[in-house]
C-alpha positions as MATLAB code, in Angstrom:
seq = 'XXXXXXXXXXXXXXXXXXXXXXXXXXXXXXXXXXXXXXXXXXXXXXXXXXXXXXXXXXXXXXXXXXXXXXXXXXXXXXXXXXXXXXXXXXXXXXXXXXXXXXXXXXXXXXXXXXXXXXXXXXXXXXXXXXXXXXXXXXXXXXXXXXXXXXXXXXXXXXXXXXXXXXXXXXXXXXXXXXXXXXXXXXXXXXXXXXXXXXXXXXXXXXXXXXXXXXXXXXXXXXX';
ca = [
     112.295  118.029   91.627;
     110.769  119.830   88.802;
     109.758  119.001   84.878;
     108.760  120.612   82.600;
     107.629  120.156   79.600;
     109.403  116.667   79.407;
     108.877  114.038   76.670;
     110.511  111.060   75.921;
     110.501  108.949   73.011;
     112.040  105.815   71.660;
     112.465  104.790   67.593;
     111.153  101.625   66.532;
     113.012   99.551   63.680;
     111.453   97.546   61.717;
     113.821   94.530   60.185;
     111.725   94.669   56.850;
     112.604   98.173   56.700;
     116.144   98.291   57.629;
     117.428   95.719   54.998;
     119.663   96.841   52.893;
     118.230   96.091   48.690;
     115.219   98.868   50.364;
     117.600  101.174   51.563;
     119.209  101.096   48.010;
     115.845  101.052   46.823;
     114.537  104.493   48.660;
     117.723  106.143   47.369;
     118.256  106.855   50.956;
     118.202  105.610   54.986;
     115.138  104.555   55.853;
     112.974  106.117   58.459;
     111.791  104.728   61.936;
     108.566  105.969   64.033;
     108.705  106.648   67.090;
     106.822  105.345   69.942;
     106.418  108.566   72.642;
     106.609  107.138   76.114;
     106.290  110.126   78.243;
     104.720  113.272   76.478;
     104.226  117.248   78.326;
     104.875  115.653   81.854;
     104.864  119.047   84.265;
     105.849  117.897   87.507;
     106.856  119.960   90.251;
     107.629  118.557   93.938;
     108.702  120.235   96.971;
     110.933  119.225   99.897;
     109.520  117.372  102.880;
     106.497  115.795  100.916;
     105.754  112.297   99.701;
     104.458  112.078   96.306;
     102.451  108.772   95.241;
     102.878  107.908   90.954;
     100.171  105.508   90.127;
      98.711  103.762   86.547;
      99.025  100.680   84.641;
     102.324   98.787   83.176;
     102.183  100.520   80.624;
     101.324  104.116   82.521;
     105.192  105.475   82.492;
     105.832  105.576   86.054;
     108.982  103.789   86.102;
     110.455  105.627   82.984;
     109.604  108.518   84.629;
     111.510  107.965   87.735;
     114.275  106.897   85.480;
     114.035  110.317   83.698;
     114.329  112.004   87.467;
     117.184  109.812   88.475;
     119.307  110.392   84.937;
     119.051  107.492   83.732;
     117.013  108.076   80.324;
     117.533  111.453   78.725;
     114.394  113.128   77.361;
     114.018  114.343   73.866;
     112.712  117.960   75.482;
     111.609  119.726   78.193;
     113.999  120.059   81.699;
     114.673  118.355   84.325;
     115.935  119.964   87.688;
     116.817  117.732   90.513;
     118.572  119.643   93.594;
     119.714  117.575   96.031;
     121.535  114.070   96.851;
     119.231  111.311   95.031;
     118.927  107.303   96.141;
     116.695  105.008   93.825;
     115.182  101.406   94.152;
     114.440   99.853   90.713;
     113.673   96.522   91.907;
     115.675   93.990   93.606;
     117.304   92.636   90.556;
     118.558   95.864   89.500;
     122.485   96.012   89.695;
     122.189   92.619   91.148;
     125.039   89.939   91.008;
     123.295   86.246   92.011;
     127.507   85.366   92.565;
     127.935   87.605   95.128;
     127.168   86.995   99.534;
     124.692   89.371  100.466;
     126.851   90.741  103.138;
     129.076   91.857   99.954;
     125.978   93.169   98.134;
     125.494   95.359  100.974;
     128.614   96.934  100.796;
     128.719   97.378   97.026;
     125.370   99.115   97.308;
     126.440  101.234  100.417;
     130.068  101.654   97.823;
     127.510  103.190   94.829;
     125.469  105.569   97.264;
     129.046  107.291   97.779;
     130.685  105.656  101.170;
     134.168  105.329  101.227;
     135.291  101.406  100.904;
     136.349  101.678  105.132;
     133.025  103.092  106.033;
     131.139  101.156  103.685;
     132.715   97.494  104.943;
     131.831   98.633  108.488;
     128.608   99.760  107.673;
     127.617   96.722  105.745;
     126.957   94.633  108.649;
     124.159   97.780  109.920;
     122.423   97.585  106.595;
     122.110   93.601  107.323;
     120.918   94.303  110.788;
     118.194   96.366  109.362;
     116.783   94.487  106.748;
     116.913   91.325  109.387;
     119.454   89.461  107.733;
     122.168   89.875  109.675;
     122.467   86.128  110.151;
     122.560   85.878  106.464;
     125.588   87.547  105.628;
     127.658   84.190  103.556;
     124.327   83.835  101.800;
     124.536   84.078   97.970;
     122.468   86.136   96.098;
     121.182   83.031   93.597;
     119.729   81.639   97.053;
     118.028   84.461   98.475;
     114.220   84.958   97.967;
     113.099   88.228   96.485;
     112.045   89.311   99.787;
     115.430   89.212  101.028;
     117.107   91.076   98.054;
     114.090   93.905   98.120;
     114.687   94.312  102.133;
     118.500   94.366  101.529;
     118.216   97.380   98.704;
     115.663   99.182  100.635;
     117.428   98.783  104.107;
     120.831  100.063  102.588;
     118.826  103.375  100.160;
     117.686  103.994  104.136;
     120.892  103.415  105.469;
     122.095  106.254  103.326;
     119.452  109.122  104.049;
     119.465  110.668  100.617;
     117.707  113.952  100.246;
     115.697  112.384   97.558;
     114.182  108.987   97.066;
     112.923  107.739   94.011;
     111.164  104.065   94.630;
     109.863  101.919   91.650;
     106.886   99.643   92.886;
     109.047   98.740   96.180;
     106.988   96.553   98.355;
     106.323   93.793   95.928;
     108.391   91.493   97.585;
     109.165   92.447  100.640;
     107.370   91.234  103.920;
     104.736   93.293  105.141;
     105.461   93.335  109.081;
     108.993   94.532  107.466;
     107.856   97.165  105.591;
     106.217   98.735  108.656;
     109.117   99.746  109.976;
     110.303  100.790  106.574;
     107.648  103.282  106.299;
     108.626  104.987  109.416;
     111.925  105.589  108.480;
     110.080  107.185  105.070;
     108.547  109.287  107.482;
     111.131  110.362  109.541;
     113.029  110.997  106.470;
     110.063  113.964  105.002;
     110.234  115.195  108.119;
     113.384  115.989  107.962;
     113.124  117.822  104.868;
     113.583  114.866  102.124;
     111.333  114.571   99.319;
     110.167  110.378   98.630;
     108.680  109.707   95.068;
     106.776  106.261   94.975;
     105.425  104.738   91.956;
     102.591  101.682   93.029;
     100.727   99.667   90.159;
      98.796   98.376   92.623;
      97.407   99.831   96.067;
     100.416  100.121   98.505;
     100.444   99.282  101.943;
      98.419  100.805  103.978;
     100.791  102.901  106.196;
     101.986  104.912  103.173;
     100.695  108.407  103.706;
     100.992  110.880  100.465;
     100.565  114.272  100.172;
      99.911  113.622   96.607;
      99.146  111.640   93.939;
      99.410  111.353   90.211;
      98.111  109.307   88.196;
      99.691  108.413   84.685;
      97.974  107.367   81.396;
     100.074  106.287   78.505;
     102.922  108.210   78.946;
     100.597  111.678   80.093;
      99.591  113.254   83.628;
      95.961  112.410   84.224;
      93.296  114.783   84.456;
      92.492  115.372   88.535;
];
């Protein structure tokens, strides 16, 4: 992964501003500031590393990992990402409280690129691993958060992407799970994958980094 120079910035209307006897008025449309969210972030990570983002709410991490995964667009600067890229916003990201989780496994296996055959078959593996195997008929509306964030987590594993971009990922899930978690994030650098984890608060304590970065309103801090 590597940025450079990369900003990102969003417009902020105003309703006073934006109605229409002022735009009249001003002979013309009427501006909107902008509110800059990331600003000069120069990031470059290697292969076969772990890299820990850390910071407040309001810090940027998880814009920034939405930036990496193509998901926001900056305003400048480049991104380069080389390489096939898994992400885990959350548990309720992409989530549908209708569906059985044993579906919700295949849909997410379905998005990281299996074909439908191989992702029905594999569906019940992803289960197995986050230990809800027994769970399948469950629907989402009744599963805890802990459930959902194994479930996304177990299946990101499940595919082994080169890169893995994770947004604040062991909020919910049970600790003696996320052990084992972590050694498949281990297993997976050593291979040659690159993991990007952003934490607002300390993360467990197997997680081992080869770097961190701290973010401060939208900027790389200082070391």
């Amino acid at each position: 992964i590597r940025l450079d120079g990369v900003g990102v910035a969003f417009p902020v209307y105003d309703a006073a501003r934006r109605r229409l006897i002022r735009h009249l008025g001003a002979g013309g449309a009427a501006s909107c500031p902008d509110i800059v969210a990331l600003d000069g972030i120069d990031l470059h990570l290697a292969a076969g590393s772990t890299t820990l983002l850390v910071g407040d709410g309001r810090a940027g991490k998880t814009l920034l990992l939405r930036v990496v995964a193509g998901l926001v667009v900056p305003v400048r600067g480049t991104v380069t990402v080389e390489g096939r890229l898994g992400a885990a916003f959350g548990p309720g990201y992409g989530f549908d409280p209708e569906a059985r989780l044993g579906d919700l496994a295949y849909v997410r296996l379905l998005l990281g690129g299996r074909p439908p055959r191989a992702a029905r078959r594999e569906a019940g593996r992803v289960l197995a691993a986050a230990g809800l195997d027994d769970r399948a008929d469950l629907r989402g509306r009744a599963a805890t958060p802990d459930m959902l964030s194994r479930l996304g987590l177990a299946a990101l594993a499940h595919l082994d992407p080169d890169i893995l971009l994770l947004d604040d990922p062991f909020a919910h899930a049970d600790p003696g799970w996320v052990t084992g978690f972590l050694e498949a994030l281990r297993g997976s650098t050593e291979r040659g994958g690159l993991v990007v984890l952003a934490q607002r608060r300390p993360g467990p304590a197997g997680i081992r980094c080869d770097r961190t970065v701290e973010l401060r309103n939208g900027r790389i801090a200082a070391p």
